[in-house]
N, C-alpha and C positions, 0 to 999 in steps of 0.2 A: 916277249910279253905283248901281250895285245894291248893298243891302245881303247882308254875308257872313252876315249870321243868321237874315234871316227872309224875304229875298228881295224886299222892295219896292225899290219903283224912286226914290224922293220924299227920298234922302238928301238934306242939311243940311252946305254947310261953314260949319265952326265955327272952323276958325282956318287960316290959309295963310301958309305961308313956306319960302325957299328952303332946299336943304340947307347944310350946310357948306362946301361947296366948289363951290356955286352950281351945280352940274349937273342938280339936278331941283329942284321944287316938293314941297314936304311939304302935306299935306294933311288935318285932325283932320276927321270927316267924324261926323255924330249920324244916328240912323235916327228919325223922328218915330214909327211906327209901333210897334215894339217898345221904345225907346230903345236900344239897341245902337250903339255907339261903335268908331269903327275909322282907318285909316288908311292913304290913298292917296299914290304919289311918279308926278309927273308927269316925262318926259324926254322930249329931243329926240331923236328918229329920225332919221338922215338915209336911210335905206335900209333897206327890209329884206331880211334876210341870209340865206341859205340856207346848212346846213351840207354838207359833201359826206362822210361817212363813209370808214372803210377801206373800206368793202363796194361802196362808189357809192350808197346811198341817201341819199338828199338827204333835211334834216330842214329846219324854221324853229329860227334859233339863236335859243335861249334865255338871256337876261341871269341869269335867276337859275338856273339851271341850272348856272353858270359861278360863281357867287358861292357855291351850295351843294357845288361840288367844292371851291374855294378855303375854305371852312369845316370842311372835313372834313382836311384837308393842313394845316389851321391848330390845330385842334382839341387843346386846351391848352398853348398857345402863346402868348407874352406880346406881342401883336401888338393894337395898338390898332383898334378897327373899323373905322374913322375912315380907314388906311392902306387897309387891304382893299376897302372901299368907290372909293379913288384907283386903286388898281391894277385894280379892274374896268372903272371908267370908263376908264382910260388903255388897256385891252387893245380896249373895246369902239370909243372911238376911232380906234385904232390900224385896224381893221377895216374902219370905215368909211369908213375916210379912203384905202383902199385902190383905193376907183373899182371894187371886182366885188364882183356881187352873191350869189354863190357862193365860198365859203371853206371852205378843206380844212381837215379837224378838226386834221391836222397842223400845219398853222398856227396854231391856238388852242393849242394844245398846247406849242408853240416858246414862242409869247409869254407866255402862265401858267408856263413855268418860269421865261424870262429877268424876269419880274417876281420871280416868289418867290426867286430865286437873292439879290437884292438883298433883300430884305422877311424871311427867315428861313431857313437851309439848313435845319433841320430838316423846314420843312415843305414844302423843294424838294426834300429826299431823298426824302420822303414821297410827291410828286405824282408824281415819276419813277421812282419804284420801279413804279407803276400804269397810266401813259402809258408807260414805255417795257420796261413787261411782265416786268418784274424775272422770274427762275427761279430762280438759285442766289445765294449771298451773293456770290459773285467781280461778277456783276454791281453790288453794294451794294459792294464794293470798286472798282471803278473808278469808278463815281460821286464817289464821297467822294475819290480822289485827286484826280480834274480839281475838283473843288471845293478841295479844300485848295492844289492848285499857284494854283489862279484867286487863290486870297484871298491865298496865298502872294506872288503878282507883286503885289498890291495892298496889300500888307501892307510892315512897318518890317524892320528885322535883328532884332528880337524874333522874328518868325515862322521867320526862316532861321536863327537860332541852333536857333532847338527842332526845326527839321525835320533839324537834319545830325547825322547818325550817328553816336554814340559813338565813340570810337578802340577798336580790338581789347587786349582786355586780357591783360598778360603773364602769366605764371603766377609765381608766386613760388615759392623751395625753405625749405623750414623751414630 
């Protein structure tokens, strides 16, 4: 592994172990050369992935490309890493386990919001405001209804008390 500092080739693992949720190897890695200290995450590939854009140009999909959008949609947000880290692997999973090796960005797109819809509305209003090209607030309006009725069907009579309507008020005569 080359080092990120000074460019030799002769790194040093210093400590090896899996992550938390066992889907890669963690790796503390020394540079004998500079001493320069860093850190490598080893994962299974089963495929690599081509994305297919709006446009038709075809990219290689990018893991952390996907983790730096999901970081930015999260972005002061009380969402432990730890979650966001699952929901990458689950989306990248989900990909792969798909059997094609070409996948429309629309699809990445689908599955990062059905993750974050669960993981934080905030930060799935936020991702969909972006992916699905928000223009005017009426759009940030329907959003947020189909998210309220969604949480509303999954929700107790607390949720349906607060959503129904005052009664029309009468007027009084002095």
């Amino acid at each position: 592994m080359r080092c990120p500092y000074c460019g030799g080739l002769e790194t040093q693992v210093k400590d090896s172990r899996p992550t938390d949720d066992a889907a890669a190897i963690r790796r503390r890695r020394v540079c004998p050369d500079c001493g320069g200290r860093f850190t490598t995450f080893e994962r299974v590939q089963l495929r690599e992935l081509m994305v297919v854009k709006k446009s038709g140009r075809r990219v290689p999909f990018e893991r952390d490309k996907l983790t730096r959008s999901l970081e930015i949609a999260l972005r002061k947000r009380p969402v432990d890493a730890e979650r966001v880290e699952r929901m990458v692997n689950g989306v990248v999973r989900q990909l792969e386990s798909q059997g094609e090796a070409e996948i429309h960005s629309a699809q990445i797109g689908e599955l990062v919001m059905e993750g974050l819809r669960g993981l934080d509305s905030v930060a799935y209003v936020r991702f969909a405001s972006v992916y699905r090209n928000f223009r005017e607030a009426r759009d940030f309006h329907a959003l947020i209804d189909e998210l309220g009725a969604q949480e509303g069907e999954s929700g107790g009579a607390e949720d349906a008390s607060a959503a129904a309507p005052e009664p029309p008020k009468t007027p009084t005569r002095p």
